[in-house]
VOLO-922055 format. One line per field, with one value per residue: residue number from 1; chain; x, y, z of N, C-alpha, C in turn. Coordinates in steps of 0.2 Angstrom, whole numbers, plus 5000, padded with zeros to 4 digits. Layout:
N
k = NUM/...
c = A/...
npx = X/...
npy = Y/...
npz = Z/...
capx = X/...
capy = Y/...
capz = Z/...
cpx = X/...
cpy = Y/...
cpz = Z/...
! end
This chain:
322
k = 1/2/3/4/5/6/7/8/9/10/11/12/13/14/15/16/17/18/19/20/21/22/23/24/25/26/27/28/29/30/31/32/33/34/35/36/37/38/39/40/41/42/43/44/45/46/47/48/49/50/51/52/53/54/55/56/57/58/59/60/61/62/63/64/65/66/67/68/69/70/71/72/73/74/75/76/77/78/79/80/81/82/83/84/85/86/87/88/89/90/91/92/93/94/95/96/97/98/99/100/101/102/103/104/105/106/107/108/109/110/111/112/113/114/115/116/117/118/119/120/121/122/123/124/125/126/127/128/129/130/131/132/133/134/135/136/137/138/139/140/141/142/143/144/145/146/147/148/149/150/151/152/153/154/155/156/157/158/159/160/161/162/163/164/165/166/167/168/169/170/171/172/173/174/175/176/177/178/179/180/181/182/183/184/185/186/187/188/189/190/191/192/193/194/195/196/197/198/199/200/201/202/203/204/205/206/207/208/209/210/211/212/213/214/215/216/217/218/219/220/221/222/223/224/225/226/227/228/229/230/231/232/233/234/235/236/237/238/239/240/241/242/243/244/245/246/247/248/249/250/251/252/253/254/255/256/257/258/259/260/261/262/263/264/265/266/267/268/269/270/271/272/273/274/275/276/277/278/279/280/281/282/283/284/285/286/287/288/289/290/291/292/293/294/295/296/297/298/299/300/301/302/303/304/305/306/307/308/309/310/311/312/313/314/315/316/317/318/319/320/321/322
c = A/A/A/A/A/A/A/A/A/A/A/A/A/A/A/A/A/A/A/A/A/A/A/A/A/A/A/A/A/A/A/A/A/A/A/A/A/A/A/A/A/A/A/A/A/A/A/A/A/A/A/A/A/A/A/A/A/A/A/A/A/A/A/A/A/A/A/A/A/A/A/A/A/A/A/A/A/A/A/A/A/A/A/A/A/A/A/A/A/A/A/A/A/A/A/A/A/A/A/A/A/A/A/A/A/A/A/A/A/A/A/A/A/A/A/A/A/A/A/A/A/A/A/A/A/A/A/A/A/A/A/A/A/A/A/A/A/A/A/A/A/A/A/A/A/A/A/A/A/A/A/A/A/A/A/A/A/A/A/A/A/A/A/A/A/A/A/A/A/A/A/A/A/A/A/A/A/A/A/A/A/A/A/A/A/A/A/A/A/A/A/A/A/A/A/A/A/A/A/A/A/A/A/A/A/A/A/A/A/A/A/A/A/A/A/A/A/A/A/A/A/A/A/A/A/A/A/A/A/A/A/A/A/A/A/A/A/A/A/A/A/A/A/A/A/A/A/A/A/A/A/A/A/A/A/A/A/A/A/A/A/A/A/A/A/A/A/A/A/A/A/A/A/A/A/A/A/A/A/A/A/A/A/A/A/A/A/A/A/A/A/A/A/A/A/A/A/A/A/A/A/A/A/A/A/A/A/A/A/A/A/A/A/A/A/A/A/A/A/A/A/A
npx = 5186/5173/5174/5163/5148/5153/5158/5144/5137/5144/5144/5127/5126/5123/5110/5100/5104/5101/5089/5083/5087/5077/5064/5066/5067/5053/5046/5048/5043/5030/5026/5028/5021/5009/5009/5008/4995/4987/4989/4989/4979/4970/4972/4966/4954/4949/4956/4951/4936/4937/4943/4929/4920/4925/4927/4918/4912/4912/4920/4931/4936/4937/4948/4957/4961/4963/4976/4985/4987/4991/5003/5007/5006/5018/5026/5027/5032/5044/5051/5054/5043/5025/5008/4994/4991/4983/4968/4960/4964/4963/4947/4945/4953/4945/4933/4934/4937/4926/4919/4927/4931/4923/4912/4911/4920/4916/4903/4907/4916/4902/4896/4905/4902/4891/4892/4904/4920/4928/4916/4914/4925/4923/4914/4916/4923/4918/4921/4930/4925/4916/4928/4932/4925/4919/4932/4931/4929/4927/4940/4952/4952/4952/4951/4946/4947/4938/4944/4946/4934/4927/4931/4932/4915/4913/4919/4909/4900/4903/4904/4889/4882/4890/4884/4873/4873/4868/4854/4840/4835/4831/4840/4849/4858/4857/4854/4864/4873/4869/4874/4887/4890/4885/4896/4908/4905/4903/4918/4923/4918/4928/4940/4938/4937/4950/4959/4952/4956/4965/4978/4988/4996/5011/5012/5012/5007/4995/4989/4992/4982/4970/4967/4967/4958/4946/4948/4943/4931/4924/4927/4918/4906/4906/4905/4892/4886/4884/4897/4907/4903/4900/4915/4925/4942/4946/4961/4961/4956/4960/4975/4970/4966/4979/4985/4979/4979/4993/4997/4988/4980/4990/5003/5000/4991/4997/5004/4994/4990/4999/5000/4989/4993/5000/4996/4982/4964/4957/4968/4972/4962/4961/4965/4953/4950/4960/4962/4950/4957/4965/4960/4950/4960/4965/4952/4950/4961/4963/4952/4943/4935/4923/4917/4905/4899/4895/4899/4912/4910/4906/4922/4929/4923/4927/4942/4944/4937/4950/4960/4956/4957/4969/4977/4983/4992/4997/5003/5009/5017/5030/5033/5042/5061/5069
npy = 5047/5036/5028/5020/5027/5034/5022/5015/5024/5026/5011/5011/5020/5016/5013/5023/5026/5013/5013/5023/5018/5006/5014/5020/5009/5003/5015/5014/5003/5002/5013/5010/4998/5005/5011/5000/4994/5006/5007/4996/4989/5001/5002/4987/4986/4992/4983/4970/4971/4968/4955/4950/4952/4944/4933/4918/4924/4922/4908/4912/4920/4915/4902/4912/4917/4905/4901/4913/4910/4898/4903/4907/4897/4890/4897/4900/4887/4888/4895/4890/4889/4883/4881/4887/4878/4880/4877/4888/4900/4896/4897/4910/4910/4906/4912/4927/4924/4921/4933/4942/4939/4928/4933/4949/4951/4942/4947/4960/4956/4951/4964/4970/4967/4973/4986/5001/5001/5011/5017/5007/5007/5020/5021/5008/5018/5020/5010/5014/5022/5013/5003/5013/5016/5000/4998/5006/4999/4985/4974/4978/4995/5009/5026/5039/5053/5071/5077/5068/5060/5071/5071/5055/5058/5066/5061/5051/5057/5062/5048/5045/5055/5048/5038/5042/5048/5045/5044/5032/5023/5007/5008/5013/5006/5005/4993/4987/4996/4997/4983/4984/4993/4984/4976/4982/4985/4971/4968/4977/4971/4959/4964/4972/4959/4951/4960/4962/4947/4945/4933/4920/4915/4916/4930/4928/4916/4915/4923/4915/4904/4911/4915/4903/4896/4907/4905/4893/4893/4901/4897/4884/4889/4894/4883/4878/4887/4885/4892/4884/4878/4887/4892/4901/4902/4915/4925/4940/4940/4930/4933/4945/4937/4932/4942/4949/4937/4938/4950/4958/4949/4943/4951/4964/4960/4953/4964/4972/4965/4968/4981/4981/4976/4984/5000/5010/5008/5020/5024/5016/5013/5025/5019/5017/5030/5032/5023/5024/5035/5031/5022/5027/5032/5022/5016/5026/5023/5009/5004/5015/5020/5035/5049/5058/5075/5074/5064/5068/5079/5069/5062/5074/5079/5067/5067/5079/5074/5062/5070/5078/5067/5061/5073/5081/5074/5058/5049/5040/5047/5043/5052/5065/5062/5067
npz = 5160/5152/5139/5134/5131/5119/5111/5109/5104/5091/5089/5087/5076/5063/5063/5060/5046/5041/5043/5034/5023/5020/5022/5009/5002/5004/5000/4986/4982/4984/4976/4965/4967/4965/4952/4944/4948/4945/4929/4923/4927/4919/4906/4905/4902/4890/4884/4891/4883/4874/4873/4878/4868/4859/4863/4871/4885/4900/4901/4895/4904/4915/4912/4910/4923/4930/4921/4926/4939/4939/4935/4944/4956/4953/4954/4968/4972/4966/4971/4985/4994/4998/4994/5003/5020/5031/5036/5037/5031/5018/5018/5019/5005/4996/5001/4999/4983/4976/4978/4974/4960/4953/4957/4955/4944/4936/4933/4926/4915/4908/4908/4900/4886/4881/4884/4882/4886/4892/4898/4907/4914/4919/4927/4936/4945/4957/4965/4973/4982/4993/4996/5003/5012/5017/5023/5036/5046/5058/5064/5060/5058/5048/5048/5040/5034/5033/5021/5012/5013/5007/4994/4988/4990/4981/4970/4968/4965/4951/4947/4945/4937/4924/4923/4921/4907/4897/4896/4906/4900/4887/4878/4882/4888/4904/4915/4913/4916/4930/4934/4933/4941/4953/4953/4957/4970/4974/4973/4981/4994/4994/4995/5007/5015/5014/5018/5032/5037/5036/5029/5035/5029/5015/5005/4993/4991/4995/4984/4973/4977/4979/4968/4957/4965/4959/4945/4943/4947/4939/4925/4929/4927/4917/4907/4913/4908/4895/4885/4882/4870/4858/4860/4851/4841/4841/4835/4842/4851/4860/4862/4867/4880/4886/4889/4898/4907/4911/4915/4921/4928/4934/4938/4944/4953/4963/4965/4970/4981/4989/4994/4999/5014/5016/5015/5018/5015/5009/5001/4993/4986/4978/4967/4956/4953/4945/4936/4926/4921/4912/4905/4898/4886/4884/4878/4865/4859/4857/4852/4845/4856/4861/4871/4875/4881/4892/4898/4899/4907/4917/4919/4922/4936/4943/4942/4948/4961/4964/4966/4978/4986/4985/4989/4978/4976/4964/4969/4985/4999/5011/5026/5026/5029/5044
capx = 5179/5172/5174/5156/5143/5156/5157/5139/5134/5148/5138/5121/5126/5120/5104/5094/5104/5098/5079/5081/5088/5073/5061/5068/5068/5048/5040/5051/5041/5023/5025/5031/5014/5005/5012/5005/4989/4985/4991/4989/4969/4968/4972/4964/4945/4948/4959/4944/4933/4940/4942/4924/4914/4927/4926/4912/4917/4915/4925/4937/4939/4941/4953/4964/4964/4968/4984/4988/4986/4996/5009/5010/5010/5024/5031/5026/5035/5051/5053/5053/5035/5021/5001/4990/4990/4978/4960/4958/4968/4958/4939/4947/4953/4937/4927/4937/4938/4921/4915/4934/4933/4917/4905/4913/4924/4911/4898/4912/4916/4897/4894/4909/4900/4886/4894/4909/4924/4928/4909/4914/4930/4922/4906/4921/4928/4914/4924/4934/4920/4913/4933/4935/4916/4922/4939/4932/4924/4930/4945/4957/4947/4954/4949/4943/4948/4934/4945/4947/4927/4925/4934/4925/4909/4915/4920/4905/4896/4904/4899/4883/4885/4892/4878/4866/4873/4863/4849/4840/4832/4835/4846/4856/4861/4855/4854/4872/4877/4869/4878/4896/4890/4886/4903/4913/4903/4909/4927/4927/4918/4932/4947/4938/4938/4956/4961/4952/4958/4975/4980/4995/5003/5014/5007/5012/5004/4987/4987/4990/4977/4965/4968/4965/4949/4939/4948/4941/4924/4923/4927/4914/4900/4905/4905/4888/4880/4887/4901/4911/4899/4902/4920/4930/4951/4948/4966/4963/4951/4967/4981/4968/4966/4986/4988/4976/4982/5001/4998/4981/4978/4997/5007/4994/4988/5002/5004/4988/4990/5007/4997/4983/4995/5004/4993/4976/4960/4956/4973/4970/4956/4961/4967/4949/4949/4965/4961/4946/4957/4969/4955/4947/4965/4964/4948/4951/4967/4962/4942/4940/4928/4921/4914/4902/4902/4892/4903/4919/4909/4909/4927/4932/4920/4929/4947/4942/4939/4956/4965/4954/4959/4978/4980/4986/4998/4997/5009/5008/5023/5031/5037/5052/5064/5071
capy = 5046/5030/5027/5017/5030/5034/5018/5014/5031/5022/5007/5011/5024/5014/5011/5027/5024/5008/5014/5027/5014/5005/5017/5021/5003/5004/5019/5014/4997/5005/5019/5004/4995/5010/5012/4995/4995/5012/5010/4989/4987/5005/4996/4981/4990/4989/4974/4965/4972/4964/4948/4947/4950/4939/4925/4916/4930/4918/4903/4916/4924/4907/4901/4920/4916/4899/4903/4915/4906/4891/4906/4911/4891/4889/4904/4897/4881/4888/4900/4887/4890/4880/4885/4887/4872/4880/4877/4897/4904/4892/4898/4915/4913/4904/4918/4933/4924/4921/4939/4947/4936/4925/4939/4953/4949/4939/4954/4965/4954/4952/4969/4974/4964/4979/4996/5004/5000/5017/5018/5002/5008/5026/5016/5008/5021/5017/5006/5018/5023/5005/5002/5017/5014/4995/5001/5010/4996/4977/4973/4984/4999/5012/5030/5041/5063/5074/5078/5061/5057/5076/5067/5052/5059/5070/5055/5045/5061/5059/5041/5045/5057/5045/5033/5046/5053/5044/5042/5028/5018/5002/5010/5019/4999/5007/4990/4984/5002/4997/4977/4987/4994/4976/4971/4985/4982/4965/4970/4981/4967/4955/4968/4970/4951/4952/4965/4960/4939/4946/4929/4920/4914/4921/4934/4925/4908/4916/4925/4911/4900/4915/4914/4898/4897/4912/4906/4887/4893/4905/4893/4880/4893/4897/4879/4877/4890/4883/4894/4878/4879/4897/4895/4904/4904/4923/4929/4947/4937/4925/4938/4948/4934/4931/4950/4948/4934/4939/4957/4962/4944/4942/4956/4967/4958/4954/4972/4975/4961/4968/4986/4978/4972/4990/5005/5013/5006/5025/5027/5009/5014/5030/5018/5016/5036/5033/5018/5027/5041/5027/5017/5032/5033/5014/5014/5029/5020/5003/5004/5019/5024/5043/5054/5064/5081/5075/5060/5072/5084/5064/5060/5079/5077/5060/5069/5083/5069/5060/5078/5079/5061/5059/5079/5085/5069/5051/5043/5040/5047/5042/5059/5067/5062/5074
capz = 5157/5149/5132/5133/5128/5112/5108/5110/5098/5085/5084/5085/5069/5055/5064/5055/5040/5037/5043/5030/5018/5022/5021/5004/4998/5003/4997/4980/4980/4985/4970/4960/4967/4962/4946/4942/4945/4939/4922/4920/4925/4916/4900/4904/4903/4883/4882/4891/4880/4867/4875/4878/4865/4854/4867/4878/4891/4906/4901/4895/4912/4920/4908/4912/4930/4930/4918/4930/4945/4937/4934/4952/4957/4949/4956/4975/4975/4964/4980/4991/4997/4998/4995/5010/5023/5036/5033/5038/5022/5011/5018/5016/4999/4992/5000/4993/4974/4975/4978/4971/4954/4950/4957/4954/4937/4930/4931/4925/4910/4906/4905/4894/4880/4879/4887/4882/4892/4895/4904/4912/4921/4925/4933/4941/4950/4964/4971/4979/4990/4996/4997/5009/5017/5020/5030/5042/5050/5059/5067/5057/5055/5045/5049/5033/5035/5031/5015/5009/5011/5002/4987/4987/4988/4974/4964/4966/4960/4945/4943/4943/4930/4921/4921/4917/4904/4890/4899/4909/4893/4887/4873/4884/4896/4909/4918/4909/4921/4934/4934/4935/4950/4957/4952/4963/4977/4977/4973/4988/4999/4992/4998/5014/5017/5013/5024/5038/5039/5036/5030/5040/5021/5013/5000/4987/4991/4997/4981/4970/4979/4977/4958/4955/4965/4955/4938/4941/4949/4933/4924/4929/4928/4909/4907/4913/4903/4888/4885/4879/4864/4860/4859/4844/4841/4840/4838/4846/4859/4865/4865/4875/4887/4887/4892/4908/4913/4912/4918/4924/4932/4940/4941/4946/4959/4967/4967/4976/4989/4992/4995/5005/5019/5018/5013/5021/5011/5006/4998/4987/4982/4973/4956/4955/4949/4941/4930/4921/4914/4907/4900/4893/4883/4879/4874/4862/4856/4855/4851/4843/4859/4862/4876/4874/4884/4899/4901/4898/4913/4925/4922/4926/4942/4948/4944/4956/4969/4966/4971/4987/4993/4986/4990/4973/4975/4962/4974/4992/5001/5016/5028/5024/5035/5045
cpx = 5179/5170/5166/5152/5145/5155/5151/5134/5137/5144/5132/5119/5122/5115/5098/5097/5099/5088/5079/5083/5082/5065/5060/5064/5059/5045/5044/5044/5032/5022/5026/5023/5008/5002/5007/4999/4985/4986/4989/4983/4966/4966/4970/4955/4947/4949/4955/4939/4934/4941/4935/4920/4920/4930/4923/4918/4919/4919/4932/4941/4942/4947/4959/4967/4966/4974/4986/4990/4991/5003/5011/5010/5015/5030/5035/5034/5043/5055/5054/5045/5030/5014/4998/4989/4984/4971/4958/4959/4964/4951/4941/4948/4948/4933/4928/4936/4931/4916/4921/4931/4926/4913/4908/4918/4921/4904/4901/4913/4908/4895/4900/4907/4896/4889/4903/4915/4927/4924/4910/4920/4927/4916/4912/4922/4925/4915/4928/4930/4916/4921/4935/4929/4919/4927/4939/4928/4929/4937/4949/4954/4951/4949/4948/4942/4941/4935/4944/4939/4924/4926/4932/4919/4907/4913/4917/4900/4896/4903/4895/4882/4886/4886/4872/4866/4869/4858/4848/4836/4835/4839/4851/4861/4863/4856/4862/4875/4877/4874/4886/4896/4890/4894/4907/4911/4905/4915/4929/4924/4924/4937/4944/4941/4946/4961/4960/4954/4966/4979/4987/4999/5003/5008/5006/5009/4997/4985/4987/4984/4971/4962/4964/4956/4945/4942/4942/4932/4921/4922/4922/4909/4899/4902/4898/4883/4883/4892/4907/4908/4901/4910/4922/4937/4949/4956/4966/4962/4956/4971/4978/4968/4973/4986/4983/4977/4989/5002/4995/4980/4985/5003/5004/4992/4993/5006/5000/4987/4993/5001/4992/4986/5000/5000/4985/4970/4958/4961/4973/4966/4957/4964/4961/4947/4954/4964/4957/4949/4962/4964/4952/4954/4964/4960/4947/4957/4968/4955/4938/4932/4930/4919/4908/4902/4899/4896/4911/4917/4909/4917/4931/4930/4928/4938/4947/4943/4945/4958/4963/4958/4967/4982/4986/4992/4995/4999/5008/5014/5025/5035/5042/5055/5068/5080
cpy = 5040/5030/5022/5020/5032/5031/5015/5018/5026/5015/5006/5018/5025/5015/5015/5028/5018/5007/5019/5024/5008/5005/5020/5016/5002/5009/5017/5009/5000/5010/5012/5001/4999/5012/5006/4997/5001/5010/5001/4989/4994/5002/4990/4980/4987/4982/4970/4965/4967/4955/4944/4947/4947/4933/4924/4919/4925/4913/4906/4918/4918/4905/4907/4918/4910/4899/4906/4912/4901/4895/4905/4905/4891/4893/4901/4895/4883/4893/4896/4888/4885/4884/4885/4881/4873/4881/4885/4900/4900/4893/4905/4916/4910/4907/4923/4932/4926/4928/4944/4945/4931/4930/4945/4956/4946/4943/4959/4963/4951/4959/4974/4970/4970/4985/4997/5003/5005/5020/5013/5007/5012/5025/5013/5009/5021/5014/5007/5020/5018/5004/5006/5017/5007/4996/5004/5005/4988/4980/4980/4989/5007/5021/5036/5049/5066/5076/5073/5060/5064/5073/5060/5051/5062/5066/5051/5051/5060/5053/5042/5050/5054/5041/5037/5049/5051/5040/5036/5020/5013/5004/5014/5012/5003/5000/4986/4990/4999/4989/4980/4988/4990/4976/4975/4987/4977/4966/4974/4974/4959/4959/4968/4963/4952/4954/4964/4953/4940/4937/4927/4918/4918/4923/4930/4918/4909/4918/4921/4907/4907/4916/4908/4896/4898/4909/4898/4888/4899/4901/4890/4884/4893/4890/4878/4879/4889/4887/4889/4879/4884/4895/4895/4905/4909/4925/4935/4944/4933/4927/4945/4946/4933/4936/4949/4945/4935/4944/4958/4956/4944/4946/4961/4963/4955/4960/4975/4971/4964/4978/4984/4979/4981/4999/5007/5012/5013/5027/5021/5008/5020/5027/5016/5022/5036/5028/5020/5032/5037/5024/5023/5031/5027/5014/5018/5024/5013/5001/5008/5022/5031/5044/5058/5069/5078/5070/5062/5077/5077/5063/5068/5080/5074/5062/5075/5078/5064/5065/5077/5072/5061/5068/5079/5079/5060/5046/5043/5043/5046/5050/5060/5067/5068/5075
cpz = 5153/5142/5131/5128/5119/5109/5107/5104/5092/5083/5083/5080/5064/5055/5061/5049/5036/5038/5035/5023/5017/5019/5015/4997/4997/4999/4991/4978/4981/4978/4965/4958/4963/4957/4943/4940/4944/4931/4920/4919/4922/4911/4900/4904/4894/4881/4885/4888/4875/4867/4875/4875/4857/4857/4868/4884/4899/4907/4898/4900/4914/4918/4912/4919/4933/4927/4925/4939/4947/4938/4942/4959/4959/4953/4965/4977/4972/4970/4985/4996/4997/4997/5001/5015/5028/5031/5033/5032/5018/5012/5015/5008/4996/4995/4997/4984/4974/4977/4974/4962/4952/4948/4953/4944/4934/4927/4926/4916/4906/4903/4900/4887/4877/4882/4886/4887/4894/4900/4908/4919/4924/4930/4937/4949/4956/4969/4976/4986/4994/4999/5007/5016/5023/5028/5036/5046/5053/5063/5067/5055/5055/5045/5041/5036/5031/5024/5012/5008/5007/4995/4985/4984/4982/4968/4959/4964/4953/4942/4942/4938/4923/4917/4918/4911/4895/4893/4902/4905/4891/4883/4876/4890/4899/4914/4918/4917/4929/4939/4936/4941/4955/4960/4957/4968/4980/4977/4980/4993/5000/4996/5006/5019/5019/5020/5032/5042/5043/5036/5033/5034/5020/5006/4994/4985/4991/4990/4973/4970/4977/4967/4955/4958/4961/4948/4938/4943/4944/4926/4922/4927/4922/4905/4908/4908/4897/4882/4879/4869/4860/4858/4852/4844/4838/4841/4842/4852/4863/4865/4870/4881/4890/4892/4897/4912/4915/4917/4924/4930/4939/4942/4945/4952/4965/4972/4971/4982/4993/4997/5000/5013/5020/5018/5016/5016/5006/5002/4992/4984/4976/4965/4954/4950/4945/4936/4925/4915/4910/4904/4894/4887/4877/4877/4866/4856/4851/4850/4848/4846/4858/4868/4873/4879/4891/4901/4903/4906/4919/4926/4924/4934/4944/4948/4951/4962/4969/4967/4975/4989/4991/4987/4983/4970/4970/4966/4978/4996/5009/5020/5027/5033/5038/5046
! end
């Protein structure tokens, strides 16, 4: 009898080791990813706060994301990489900043001048369901379980709760509330973009180029409305912008590119629910916000709906192997 099929078993042995090695090495790096942007842009709801009503909030942003952008440069070419040479990745990422980071991040940082940054995030959380809305559609089109859009719709119950909870009057920036909303409309039509070009650079070049964009088209904007004028060497206001750009701008984001290109848009959306309840913390910690009861009855709401969509689970996990 032929010793073949033995030897044949012998070396294609390793081969569900090293899938299970693998598959290990990922879910580690996804939870890893998770871990991130849960707890970094959780805390960066206060720490922005703080930036922007102790800086010209738009030329502060720009400034954040050109640092950061300069970081992740740098990072490119020490890799041996280069930034985007097709014209396609560069309309791509000058359409994503431009609705991820001008539109989106300069509404955001607008409106944390007048509203609470713990109403900011939980207004936020919105973005999860534009996110999972977005995904079911185009090329790549991401299917959305009747559980998942129960938890959703849950969620975004609770934002609205949220907004209402000190009424609709001008003392309650009511319009300030509604600007947040803007802002995570464009952030989910930004991930969309993303998700459906599927750049052919690498992550880390697309994601630099993307930086630099929205920090220098932030930037200029601040700059026009006379922002320049306005500036103050606020100490807390320039170890704020450090920290956004270090973290919130480049580690973070990196973290969520890497997720885009691995994860289901309904599943990337849930730090959306998860960042309010760390903001709420920081804001408490850092700023001496409050809740009041009806806003304590949204962020219970929108916890409800992160259970239905991550099924009682923070993490995402990949099936146990058998």
């Amino acid at each position: 009898m032929s010793d073949a099929p033995s030897g044949a078993r012998t070396a294609g042995a390793p081969a569900p080791l090293l899938a299970a090695l693998f598959a290990t090495r990922r879910r580690s790096l996804v939870q890893a990813c998770f871990l991130t942007i849960y707890l970094v842009w959780g805390v960066s709801y206060a720490v922005g706060r703080i930036m922007a009503t102790e800086l010209p909030p738009l030329l502060a942003a720009g400034v954040r994301f050109c640092f950061s952008g300069t970081l992740l440069t740098l990072l490119v070419y020490a890799s041996g990489l280069t930034l985007p040479t097709r014209a396609r990745d560069w309309r791509l990422a000058v359409s994503a900043s431009l609705l991820g980071i001008a539109v989106s991040n300069g509404l955001n940082v607008l409106a944390l001048q007048h509203v609470a940054s713990s109403q900011v995030a939980l207004i936020s959380a919105s973005s999860a369901f534009w996110i999972a809305w977005t995904g079911m559609y185009g090329r790549h089109p991401a299917p959305v379980s009747r559980r998942t859009w129960l938890g959703l719709l849950v969620g975004f119950v609770g934002v609205a709760i949220l907004v209402s909870a000190h009424g609709v009057g001008l003392h309650a920036r009511f319009g300030w509330q509604l600007v947040v909303l803007g802002s995570a409309l464009a952030w989910a039509l930004a991930t969309a973009a993303i998700r459906e070009s599927q750049p052919e650079c690498d992550p880390l070049a697309f994601t630099a180029s993307y930086l630099l964009v929205g920090g220098v088209t932030l930037a200029a904007i601040g700059l026009a409305t006379g922002d320049a004028a306005r500036w103050a060497w606020s100490p807390a206001g320039l170890a704020a912008m450090v920290f956004l750009a270090i973290f919130s701008s480049t580690l973070a984001f990196l973290a969520y590119t890497y997720l885009l290109r691995h994860e289901p848009p309904a599943r990337i959306g849930t730090y959306a629910y998860v960042n309010p309840l760390v903001a709420v913390f920081a804001g408490w910690a850092l700023l001496d916000e409050r809740l009041n009861v009806r806003q304590w009855a949204g962020t219970a709401v929108i916890f409800a709906g992160v259970v239905l969509v991550r099924n009682l689970r923070l993490f995402p996990r990949l099936r146990p192997r058998r």
